[in-house]
C-alpha positions as CSV (number, residue, x, y, z in Angstrom):
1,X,0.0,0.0,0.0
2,X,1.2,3.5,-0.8
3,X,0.9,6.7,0.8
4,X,1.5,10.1,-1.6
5,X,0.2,13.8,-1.5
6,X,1.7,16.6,-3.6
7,X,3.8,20.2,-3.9
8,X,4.8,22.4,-6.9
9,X,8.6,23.2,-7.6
10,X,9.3,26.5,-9.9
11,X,11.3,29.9,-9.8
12,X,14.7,30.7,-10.1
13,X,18.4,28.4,-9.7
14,X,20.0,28.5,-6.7
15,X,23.4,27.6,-5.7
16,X,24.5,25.8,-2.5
17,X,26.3,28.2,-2.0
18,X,23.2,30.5,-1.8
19,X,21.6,28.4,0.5
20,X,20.7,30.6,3.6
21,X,18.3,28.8,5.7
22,X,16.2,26.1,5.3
23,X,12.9,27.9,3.4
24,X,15.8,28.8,-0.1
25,X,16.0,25.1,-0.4
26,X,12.7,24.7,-1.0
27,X,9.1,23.3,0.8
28,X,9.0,21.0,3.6
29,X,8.1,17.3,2.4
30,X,7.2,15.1,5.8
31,X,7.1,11.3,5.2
32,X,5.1,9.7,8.7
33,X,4.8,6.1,8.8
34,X,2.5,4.8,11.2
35,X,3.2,1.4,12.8
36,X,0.1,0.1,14.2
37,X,-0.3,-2.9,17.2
38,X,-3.0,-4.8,16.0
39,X,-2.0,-8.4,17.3
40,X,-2.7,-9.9,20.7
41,X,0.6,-9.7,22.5
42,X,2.9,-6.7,23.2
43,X,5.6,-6.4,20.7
44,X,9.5,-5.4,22.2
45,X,12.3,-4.5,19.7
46,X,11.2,-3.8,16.7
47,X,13.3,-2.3,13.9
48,X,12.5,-0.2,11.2
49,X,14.7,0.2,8.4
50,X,13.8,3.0,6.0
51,X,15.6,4.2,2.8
52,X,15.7,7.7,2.1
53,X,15.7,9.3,-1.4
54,X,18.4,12.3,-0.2
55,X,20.1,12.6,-3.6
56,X,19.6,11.8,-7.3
57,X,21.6,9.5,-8.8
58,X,24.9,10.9,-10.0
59,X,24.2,8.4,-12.8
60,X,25.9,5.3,-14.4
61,X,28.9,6.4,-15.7
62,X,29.9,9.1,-13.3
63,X,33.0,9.3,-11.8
64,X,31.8,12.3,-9.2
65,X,29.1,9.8,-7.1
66,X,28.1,12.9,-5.3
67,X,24.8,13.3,-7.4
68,X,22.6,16.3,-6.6
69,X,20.0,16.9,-3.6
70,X,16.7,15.7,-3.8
71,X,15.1,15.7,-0.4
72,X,17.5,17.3,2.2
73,X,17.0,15.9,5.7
74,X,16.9,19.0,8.4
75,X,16.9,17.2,11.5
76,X,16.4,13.6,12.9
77,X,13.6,11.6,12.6
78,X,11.7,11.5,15.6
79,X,9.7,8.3,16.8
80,X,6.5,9.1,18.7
81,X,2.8,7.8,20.7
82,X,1.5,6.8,23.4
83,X,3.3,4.5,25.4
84,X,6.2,4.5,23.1
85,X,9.9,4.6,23.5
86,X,12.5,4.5,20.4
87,X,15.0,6.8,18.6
88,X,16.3,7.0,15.2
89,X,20.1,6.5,13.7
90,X,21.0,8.6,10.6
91,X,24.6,8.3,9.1
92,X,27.1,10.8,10.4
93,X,26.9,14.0,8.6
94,X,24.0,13.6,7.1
95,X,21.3,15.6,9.0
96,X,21.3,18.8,8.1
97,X,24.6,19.0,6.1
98,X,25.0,22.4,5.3
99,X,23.9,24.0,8.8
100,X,21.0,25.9,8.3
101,X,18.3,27.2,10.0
102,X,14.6,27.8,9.5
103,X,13.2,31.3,9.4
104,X,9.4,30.0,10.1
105,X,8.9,28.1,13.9
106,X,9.5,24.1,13.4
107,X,6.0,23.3,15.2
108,X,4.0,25.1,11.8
109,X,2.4,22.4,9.9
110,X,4.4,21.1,7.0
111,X,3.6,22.1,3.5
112,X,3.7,18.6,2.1
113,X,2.4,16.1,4.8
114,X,2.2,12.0,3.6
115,X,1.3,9.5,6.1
116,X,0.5,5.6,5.5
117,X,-2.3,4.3,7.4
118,X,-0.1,1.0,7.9
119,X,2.8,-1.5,7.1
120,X,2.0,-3.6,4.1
121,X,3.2,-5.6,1.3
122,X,4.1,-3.6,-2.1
123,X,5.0,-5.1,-5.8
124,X,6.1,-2.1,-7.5
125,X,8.3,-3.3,-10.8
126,X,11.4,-1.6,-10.9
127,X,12.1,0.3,-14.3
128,X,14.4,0.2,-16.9
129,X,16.7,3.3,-17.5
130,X,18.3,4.4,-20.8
131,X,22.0,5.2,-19.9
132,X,23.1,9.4,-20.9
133,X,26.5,11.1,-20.4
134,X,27.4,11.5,-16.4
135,X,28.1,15.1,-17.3
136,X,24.2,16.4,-18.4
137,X,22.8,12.9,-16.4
138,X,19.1,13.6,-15.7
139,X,16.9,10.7,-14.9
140,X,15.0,10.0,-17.8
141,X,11.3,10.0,-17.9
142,X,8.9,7.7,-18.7
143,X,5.4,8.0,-21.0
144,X,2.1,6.9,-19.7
145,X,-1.2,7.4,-20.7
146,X,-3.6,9.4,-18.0
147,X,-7.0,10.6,-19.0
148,X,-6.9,9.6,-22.2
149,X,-3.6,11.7,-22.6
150,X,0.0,11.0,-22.9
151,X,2.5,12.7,-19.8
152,X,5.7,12.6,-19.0
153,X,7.0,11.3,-15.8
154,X,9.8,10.7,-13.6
155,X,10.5,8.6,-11.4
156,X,12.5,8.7,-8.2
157,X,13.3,5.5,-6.1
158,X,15.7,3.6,-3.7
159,X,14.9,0.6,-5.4
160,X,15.3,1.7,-8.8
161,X,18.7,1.7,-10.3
162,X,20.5,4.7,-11.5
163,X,17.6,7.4,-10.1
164,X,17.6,8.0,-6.4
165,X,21.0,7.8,-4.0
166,X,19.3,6.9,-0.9
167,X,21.0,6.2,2.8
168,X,20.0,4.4,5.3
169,X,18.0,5.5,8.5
170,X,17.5,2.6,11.2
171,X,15.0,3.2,14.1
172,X,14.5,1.2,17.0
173,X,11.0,0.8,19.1
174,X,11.8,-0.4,22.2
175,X,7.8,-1.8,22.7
176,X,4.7,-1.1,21.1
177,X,1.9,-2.7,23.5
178,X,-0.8,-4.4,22.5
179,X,-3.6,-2.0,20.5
180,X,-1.2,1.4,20.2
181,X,0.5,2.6,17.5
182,X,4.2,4.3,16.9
183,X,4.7,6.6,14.3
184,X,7.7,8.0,12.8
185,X,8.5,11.4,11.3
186,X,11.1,12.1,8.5
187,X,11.3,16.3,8.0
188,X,13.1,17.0,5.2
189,X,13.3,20.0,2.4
190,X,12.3,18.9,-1.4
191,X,15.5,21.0,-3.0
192,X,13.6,23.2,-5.7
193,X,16.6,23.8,-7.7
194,X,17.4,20.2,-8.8
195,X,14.2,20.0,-10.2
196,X,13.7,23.0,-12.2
197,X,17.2,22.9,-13.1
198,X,16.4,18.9,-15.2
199,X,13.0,18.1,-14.6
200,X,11.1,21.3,-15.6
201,X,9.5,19.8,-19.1
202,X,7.9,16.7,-17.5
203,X,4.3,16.6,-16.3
204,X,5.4,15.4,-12.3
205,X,8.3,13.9,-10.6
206,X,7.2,11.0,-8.3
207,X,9.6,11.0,-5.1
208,X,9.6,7.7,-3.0
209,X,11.1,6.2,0.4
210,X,10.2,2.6,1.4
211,X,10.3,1.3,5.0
212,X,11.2,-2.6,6.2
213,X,10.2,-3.7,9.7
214,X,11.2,-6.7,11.5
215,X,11.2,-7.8,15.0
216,X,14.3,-8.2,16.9
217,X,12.9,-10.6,19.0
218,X,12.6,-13.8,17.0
219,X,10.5,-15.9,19.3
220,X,7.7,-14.4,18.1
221,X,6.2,-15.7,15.2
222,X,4.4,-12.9,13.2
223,X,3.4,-13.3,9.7
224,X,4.9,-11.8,6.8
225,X,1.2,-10.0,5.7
226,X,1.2,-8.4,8.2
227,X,4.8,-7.0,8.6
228,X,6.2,-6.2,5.7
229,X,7.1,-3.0,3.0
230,X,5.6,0.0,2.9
231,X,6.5,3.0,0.4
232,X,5.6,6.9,1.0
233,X,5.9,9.2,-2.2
234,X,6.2,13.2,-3.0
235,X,4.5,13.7,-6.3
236,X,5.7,17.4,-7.8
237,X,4.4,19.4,-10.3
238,X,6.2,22.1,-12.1
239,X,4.6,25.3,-11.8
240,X,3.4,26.7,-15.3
241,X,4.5,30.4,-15.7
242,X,2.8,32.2,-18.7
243,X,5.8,34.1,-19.2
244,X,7.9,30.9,-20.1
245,X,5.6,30.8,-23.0
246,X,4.9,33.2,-25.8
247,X,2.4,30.9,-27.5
248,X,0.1,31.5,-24.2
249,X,0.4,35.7,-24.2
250,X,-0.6,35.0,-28.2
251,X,-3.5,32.8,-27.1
252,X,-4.6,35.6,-24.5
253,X,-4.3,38.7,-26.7
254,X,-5.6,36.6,-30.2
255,X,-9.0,35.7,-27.9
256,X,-9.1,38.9,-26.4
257,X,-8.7,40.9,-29.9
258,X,-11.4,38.5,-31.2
259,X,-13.6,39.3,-28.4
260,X,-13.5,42.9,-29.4
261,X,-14.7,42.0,-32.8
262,X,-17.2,40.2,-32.3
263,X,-18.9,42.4,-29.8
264,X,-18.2,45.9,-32.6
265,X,-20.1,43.6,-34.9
266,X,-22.9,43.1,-33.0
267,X,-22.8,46.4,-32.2
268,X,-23.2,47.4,-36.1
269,X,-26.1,44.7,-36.2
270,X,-27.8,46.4,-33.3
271,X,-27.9,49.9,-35.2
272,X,-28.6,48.7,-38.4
273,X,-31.8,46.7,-37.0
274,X,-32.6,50.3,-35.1
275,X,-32.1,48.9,-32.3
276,X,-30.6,51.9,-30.6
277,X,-33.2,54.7,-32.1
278,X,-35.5,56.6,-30.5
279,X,-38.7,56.7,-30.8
280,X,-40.6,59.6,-31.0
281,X,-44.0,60.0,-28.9
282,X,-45.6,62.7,-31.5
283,X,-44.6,59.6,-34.3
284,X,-47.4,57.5,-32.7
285,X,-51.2,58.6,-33.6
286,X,-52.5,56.6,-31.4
287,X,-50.6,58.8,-29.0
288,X,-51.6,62.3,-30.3
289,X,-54.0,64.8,-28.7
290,X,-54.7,68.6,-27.1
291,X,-53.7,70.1,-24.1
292,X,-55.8,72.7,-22.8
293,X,-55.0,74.3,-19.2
294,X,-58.4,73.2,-16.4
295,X,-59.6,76.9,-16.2
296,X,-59.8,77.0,-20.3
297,X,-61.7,73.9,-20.4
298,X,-64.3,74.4,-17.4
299,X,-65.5,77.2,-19.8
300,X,-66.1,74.8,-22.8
301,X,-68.5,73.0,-20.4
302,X,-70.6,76.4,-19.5
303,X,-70.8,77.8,-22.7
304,X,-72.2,74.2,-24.0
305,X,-74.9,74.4,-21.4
């Protein structure tokens, strides 16, 4: 079962360099898995095991295996609920690499929120990559047919060779008793520039991180159903900026011109029918007649008598 919500990327390059807190690098993408109790007996030392999308793929033939950021972890996943003990273990160095801080208070609600009801068991097929020059190395995308229309798409995964670099985050819950659930939070910032700098003619970028769970106490016998795989995904959108077009200002002014038109012509119609003359009261005879002041015609009457 899969868990995805979605964000826009657009706007200018940045450099790392230019980085100066956390909000330049772009909106906050939150992956929460949710590890629910469901079973009879309480559960001690389980493990989760989750692989994290933090870079792209440097690609196949790249010497430099650096490859650029795709969502940048800001601090340490943080394991959480009622009842529940457990930390997370990141790789050295890899929280929050470059040192910088958020101008906006950490408790605000995240911009891209993505939170799977529970662990389950995924078949996702991995896909096949065409191979490009490590110097110019974008993922490449992939057609599929949605509403009846073709779109471009990319696709982002630890299990998919030569698109995501991933590492490794391990996270330990000491116990989950019997009906309560454990949930754990990944922060991180989808970097905006990668994206628009390669991925600003496709339709969306699908962004995923998959979690493993085991128990570290073998003597119980839980079935694999019911502990298993579960993957989370960011699906991004590029923004669509009229000025990156001129065909859409020609759209705009050719309907607006058009619109002009059509309403002078109808305007000519209009006067040509006489739709827009007056009409006289004196022109009517069923409206003509005398008008005589009351003193003038109280004398009419007398005289008649």
């Amino acid at each position: 079962r899969k868990a995805s919500s979605n964000l826009f990327y657009g706007g200018e390059v940045m450099k790392e360099s230019d980085m100066q807190n956390l909000e330049d690098i772009g909106a906050r993408v939150t992956h929460k898995y949710q590890i629910d109790n469901n079973g009879q007996w309480d559960l001690p030392d389980l493990k989760v095991t989750i692989m994290w999308p933090m870079r792209v793929s440097p690609g196949p033939d790249s010497t430099d295996q650096t490859g650029k950021w795709l969502l940048y972890l800001e601090s340490l996943p943080r394991v959480s609920g009622i009842g529940v003990t457990g930390y997370c273990v990141v790789p050295d160095g890899k929280v929050n690499e470059l040192n910088l801080n958020s101008t906006k208070p950490m408790l605000e609600e995240p911009e891209n929120l993505i939170m799977p009801d529970e662990f389950s068991r995924t078949s996702d097929s991995p896909i096949r990559l065409r191979r490009r020059r490590a110097a110019d190395y974008v993922v490449p995308s992939r057609t599929i047919t949605k509403g009846g229309k073709k779109r471009k798409v990319v696709s982002m995964d630890c299990r998919q060779e030569n698109s995501a670099k991933c590492v490794t985050i391990m996270c330990t819950i000491k116990k989950l008793n019997r009906g309560n659930q454990a949930e754990i939070d990944i922060k991180s910032r989808i970097w905006n520039s990668t994206l628009v700098e390669g991925y600003r003619n496709v339709d969306w970028v699908v962004i995923k991180s998959q979690a493993y769970v085991e128990l570290g106490d073998k003597s119980f016998n839980v079935s694999s159903e019911s502990i298993s795989v579960i993957s989370a995904e960011t699906i991004a959108y590029p923004e669509i900026v009229l000025a990156d077009s001129g065909l859409n200002w020609w759209i705009i002014a050719g309907a607006v011109l058009a619109g002009l038109l059509l309403l002078v012509l109808l305007i000519i119609f209009l006067y040509k029918c006489g739709f827009f003359k007056r009409k006289r009261v004196s022109d009517d005879p069923m409206m003509s007649g005398n008008l005589q002041k009351k003193g003038e015609a109280e004398n009419l009457l007398n005289k008649e008598k």
